[in-house]
C-alpha positions as CSV (number, residue, x, y, z in Angstrom):
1,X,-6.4,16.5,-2.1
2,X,-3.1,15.6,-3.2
3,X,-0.7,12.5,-2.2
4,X,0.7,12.7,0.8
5,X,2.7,9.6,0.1
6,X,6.4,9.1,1.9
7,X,9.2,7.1,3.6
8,X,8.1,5.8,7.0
9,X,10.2,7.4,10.1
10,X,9.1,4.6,12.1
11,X,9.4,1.5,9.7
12,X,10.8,0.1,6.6
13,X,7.7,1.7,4.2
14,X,5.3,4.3,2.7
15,X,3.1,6.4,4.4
16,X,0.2,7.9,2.6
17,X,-3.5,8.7,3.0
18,X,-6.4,7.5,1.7
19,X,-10.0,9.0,1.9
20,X,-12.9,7.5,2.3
21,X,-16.0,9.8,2.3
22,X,-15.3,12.9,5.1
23,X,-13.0,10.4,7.1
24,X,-9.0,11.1,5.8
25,X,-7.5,7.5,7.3
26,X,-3.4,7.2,7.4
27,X,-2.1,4.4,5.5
28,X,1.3,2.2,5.7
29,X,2.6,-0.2,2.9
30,X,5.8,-2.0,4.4
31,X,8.7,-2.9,3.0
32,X,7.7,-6.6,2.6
33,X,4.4,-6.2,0.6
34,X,6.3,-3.5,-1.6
35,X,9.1,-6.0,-2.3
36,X,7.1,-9.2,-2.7
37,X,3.9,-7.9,-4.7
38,X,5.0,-5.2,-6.1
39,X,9.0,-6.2,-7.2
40,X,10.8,-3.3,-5.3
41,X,14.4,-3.3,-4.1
42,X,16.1,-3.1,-0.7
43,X,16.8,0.0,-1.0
44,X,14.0,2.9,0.5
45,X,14.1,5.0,-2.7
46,X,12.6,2.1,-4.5
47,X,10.1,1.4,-2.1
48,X,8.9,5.0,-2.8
49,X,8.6,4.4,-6.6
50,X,7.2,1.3,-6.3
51,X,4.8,2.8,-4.5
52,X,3.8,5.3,-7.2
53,X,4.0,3.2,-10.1
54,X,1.4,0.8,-8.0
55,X,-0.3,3.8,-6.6
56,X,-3.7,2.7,-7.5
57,X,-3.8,-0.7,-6.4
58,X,-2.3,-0.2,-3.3
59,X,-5.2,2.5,-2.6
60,X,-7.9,-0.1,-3.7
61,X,-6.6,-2.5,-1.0
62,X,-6.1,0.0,1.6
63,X,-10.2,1.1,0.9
64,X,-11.4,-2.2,0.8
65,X,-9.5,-3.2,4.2
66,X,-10.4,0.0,5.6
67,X,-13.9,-0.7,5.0
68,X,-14.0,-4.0,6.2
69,X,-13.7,-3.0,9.4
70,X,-13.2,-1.7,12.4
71,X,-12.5,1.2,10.8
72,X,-9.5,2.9,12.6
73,X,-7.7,6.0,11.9
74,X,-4.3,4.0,10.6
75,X,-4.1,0.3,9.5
76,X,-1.0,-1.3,7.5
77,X,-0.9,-3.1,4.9
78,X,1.4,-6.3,5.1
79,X,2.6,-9.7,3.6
80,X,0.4,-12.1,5.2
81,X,-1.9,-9.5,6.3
82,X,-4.7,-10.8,3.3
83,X,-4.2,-7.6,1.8
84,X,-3.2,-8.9,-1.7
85,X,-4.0,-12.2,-1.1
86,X,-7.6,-12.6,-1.1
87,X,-9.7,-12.2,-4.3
88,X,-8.7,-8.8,-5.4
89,X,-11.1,-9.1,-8.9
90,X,-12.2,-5.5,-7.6
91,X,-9.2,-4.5,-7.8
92,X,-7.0,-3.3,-10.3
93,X,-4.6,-6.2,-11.9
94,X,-1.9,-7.0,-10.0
95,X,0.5,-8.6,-12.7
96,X,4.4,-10.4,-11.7
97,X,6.5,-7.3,-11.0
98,X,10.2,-7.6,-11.9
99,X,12.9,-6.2,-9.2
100,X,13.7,-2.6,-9.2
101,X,17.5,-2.6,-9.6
């Protein structure tokens, strides 16, 4: 299953989907986290780049909040959401990031 990662409609972000098992859960990295963890620009085609160069971590976060619980079908992942804060020592490194010009 390939990635179905793109620009939100709705919000300033990426939409893409993870899967866990049989379930296929809809994902949503906003602007905010993409800018502050991950060093993207204001502008969207950034976010979108960011978001593939970080593609792996950004799935390993998504799972693990996923499977924390309660388990619904779409969850976001967010600045002050815990998302990248917590311990993330399962998770892939998540080095500074310089701004994408």
């Amino acid at each position: 299953m390939g990635d179905t990662a793109k620009l939100s409609s709705i919000v300033e972000g990426v939409e893409f989907t993870i899967h866990d098992g049989l379930v296929t859960v809809r994902e949503l990295i906003l602007r905010d986290a993409l800018e502050v963890y991950f060093g993207a620009g204001a502008s969207a085609d950034t976010w979108l780049q960011v978001y593939q160069s970080n593609r792996a971590v950004i799935h390993a976060a998504a799972v693990k909040r996923y499977r924390a619980g309660p388990r619904p079908l779409f969850t976001i992942l967010r600045v002050g959401g815990g998302d990248f804060d917590a311990d993330l020592s399962d998770l892939p490194s998540l080095a500074p990031r310089n701004k994408v010009p």
